[in-house]
N, C-alpha and C positions, 0 to 999 in steps of 0.2 A: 221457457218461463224463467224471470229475473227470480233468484232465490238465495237472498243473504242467508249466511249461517244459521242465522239463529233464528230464523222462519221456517229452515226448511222441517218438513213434516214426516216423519219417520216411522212414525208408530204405524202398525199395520192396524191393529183394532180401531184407530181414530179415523184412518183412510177408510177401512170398510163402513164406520158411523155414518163417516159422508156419505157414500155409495147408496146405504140401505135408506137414509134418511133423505137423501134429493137425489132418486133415480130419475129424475130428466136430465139425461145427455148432451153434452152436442158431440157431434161425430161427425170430424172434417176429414176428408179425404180428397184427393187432388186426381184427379183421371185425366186421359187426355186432351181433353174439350176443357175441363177449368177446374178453379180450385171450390168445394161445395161443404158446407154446412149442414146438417138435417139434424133436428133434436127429437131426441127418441128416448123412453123410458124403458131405461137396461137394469137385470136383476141380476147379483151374481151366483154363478150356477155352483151351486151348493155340495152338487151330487159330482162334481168334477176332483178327482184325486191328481188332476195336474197342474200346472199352473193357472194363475186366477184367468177365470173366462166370463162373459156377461153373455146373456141372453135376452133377445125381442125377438121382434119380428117389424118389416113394411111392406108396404105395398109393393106390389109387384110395379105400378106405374112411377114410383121412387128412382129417381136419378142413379143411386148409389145403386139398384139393382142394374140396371141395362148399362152403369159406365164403369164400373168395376169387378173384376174377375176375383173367384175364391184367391184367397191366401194376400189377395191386396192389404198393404200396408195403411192402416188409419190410425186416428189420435182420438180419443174421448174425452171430454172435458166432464167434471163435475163441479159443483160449486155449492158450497153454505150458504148460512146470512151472509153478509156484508150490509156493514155499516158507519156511516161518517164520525168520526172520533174528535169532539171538539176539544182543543189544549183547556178549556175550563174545564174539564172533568180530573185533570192532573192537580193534584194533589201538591206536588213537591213546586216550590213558586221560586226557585233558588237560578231558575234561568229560562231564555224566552223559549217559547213553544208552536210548535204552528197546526193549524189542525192535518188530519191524515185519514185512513181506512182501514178498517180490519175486515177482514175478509179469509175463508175458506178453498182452495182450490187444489185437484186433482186432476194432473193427465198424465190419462195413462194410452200407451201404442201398443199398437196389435196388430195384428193380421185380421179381416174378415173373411169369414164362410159361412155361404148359403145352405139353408137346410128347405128339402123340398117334400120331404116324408111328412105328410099330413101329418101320420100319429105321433111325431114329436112336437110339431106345431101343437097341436091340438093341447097334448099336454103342457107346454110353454106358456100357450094363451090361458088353462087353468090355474097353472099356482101363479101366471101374471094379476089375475083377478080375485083369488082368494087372497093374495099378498095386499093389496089393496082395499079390498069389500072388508075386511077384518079391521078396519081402522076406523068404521062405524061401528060402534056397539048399542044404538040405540033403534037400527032397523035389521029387518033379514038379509044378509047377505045375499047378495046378486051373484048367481052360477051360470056357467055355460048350458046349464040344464034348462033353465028357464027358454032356451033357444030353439027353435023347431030345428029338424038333423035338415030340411031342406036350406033351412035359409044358412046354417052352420055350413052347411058342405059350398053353399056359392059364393059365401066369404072367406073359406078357408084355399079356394081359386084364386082371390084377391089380391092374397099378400105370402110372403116366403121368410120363413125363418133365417133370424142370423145368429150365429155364434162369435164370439170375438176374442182371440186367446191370446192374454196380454203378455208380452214382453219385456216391458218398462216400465215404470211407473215415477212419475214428480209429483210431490205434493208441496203445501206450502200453507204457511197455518201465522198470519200476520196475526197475533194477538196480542199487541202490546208488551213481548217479551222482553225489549228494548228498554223498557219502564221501568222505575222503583215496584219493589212489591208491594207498595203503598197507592203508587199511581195506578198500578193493574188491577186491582182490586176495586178499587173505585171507577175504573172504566167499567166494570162488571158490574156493579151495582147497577150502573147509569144505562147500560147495554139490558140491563132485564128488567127494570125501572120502562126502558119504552118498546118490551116485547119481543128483542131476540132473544130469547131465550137459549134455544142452542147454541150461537155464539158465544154467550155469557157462560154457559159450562162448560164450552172446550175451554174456558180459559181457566178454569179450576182443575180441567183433568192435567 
């Protein structure tokens, strides 16, 4: 990823914002047959005292299961809003402008490994669902309990946990830092004016 200076993205508390706040993935990986894509929503594993690791799970009939071996090397993307940034929003009129993008993104490289012990699955796919169910607070939370242990135990044959223990990490945090702080400010106004909202606070944080 192209990453001027003064984009690039550093802060770990801002990379982990992304992370928790748009956990759909992509995870490219290159096997011997071709190079593959799969978007998958990855959480990071909390209870890990080593370096940063994500947690899912897919399907067992998933490409990435049957053409990839444990400890293969992938790439994870994440991504924020992104949004079209018109030169009328710039402030400062003292020279010509052209419009651009701001935009949010992390990749980070890993290793993958497969996890085949139900009872970590099992637990995986719980705080994957209570991390999520908890983001409505206007109905009951949706549990694994709610699941008969028959139909639980035939889809937990389905699919295989993955673990992914990163190594690298790029980020990059285009928010008009290139601008007067006059101009950036008013991009922000304009940025949460039509609903990114997240955007328009990383560019205050």
């Amino acid at each position: 990823m192209y990453v001027p200076k003064h984009f690039g993205e550093n802060r770990s508390k801002e990379i982990k914002r992304i992370i928790e706040n748009f956990p759909l993935a992509t995870i490219v990986s290159n096997s011997k047959n071709n190079l593959m894509a799969n978007h998958l929503p990855l959480l990071l594993n909390k209870s890990s005292n080593k370096k940063m690791e994500l947690v899912g799970h897919i399907a067992k009939a998933n490409n990435i299961y049957s053409e990839l071996s444990n400890n293969d090397e992938v790439m994870i993307i994440f991504r924020s809003e992104n949004a079209y940034i018109s030169p009328n929003w710039y402030l400062t009129k003292n020279k010509e402008n052209v419009p651009t993008w701001n935009y949010q993104a992390v990749h980070l490289y890993g290793n993958i490994q497969f996890i085949h012990d139900e009872k970590i699955i099992l637990n995986s796919l719980k705080v994957l669902t209570k991390h999520f169910e908890k983001e409505d607070s206007n109905k009951k939370d949706w549990n694994l309990n709610k699941v008969s242990s028959n139909f639980m135990s035939a889809m937990l044959k389905e699919i295989v946990g993955i673990r992914l223990i990163i190594s690298k990490k790029i980020a990059k945090s285009k928010l008009s830092q290139n601008r007067t702080n006059e101009d950036s400010k008013n991009v922000s106004k304009k940025l949460k004016e039509l609903g990114y909202t997240f955007l328009s606070d990383s560019m205050k944080n």
